[in-house]
MARKOLDO-874584 format. One record per residue: residue in three letters; residue number from 1; x, y, z of N, C-alpha, C in turn. Coordinates in steps of 0.2 Angstrom, whole numbers, always signed. Layout:
<pts>
["ALA" NUM [X Y Z] [X Y Z] [X Y Z]];
...
</pts>
This chain:
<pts>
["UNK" 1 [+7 -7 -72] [+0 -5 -71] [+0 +2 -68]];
["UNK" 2 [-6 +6 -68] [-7 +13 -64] [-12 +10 -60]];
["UNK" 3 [-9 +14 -51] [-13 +15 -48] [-13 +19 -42]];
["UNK" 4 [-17 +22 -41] [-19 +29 -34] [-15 +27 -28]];
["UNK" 5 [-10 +29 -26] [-5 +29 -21] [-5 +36 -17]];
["UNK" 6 [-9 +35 -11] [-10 +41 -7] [-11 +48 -9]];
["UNK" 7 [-17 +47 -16] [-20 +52 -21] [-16 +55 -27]];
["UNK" 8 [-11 +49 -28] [-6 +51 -35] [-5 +44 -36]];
["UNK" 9 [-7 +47 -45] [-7 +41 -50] [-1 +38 -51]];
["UNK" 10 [+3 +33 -52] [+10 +29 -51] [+7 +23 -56]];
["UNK" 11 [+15 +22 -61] [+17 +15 -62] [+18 +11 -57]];
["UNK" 12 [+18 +4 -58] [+20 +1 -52] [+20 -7 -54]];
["UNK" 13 [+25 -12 -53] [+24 -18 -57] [+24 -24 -51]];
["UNK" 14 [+22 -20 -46] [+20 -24 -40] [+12 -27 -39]];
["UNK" 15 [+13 -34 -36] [+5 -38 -38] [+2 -38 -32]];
["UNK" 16 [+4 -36 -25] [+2 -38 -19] [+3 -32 -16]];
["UNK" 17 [+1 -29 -10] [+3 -24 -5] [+9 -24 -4]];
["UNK" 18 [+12 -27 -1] [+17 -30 +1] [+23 -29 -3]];
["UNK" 19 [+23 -31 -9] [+27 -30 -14] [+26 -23 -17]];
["UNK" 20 [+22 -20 -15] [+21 -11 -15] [+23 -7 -11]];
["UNK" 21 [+25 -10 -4] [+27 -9 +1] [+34 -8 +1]];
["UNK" 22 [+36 -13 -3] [+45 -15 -3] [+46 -12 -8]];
["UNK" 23 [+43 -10 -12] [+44 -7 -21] [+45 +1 -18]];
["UNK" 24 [+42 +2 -15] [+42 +9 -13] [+48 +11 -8]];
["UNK" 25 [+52 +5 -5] [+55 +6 +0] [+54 +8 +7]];
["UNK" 26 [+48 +6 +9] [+44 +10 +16] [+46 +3 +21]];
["UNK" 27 [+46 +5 +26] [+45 +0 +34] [+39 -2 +35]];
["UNK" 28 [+38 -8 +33] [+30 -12 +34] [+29 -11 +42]];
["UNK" 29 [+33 -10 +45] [+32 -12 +53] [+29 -6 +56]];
["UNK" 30 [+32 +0 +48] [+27 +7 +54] [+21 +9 +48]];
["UNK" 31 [+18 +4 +46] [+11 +8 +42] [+7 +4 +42]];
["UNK" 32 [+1 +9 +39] [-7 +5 +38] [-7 +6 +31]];
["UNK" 33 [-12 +0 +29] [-13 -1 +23] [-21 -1 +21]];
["UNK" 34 [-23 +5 +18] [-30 +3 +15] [-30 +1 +7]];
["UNK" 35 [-36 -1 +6] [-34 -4 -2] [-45 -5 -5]];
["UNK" 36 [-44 +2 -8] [-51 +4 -11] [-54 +3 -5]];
["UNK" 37 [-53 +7 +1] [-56 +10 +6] [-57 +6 +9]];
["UNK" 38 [-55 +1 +12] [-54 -5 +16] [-47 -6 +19]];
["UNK" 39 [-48 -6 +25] [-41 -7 +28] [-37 -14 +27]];
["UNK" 40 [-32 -15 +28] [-31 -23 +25] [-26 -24 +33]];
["UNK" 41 [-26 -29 +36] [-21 -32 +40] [-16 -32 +37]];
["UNK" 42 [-9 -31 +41] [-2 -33 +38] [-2 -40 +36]];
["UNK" 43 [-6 -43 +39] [-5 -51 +39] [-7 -54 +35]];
["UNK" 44 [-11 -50 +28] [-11 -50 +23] [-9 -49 +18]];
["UNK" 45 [-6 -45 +19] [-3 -40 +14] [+1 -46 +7]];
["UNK" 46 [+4 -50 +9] [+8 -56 +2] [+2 -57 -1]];
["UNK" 47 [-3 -57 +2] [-11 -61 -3] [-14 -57 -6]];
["UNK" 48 [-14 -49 -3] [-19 -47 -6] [-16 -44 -11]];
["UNK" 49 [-18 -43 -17] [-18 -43 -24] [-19 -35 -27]];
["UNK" 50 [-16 -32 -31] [-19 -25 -30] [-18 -26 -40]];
["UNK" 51 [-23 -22 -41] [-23 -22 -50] [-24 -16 -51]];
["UNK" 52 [-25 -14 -58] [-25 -7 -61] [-30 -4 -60]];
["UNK" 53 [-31 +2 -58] [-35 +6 -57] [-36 +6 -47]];
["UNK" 54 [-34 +2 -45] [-35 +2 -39] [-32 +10 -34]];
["UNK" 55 [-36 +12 -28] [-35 +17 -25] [-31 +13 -16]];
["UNK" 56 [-26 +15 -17] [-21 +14 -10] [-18 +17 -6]];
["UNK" 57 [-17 +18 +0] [-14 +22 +6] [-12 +20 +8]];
["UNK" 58 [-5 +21 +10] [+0 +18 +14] [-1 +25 +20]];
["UNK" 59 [+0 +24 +26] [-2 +29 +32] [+4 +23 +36]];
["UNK" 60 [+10 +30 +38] [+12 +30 +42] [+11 +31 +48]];
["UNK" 61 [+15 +28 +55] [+15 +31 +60] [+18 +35 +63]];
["UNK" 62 [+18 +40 +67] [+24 +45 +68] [+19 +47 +76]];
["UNK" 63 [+27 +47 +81] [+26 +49 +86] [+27 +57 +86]];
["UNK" 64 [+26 +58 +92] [+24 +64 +95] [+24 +66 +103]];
["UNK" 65 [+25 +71 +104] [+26 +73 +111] [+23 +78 +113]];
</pts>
């Protein structure tokens, strides 16, 4: 399915956040997830469900000094 991954359009055969998250290879521990402009909890992320055409951001954290 295609869908808007931090404003680029992507294949992806992943059904959850979560398995978007792993599909990508990123650290669930250092990001936020919005999904069609809604923030989602990590503690959601196995349930909630992403389909084609959907808009998503993965926003990392990063320190600084």
């Amino acid at each position: 399915m295609e869908i808007n991954l931090n404003g680029k359009k992507i294949q992806s055969r992943s059904k959850t956040i979560m398995e978007l998250v792993l599909e990508r290879d990123l650290n669930p521990g250092s990001l936020i997830a919005e999904l069609n402009y809604k923030i989602i909890k990590q503690e959601n992320w196995e349930k909630t469900a992403i389909k084609h055409g959907d808009n998503i951001e993965l926003l990392s954290f990063v320190q600084g000094g």
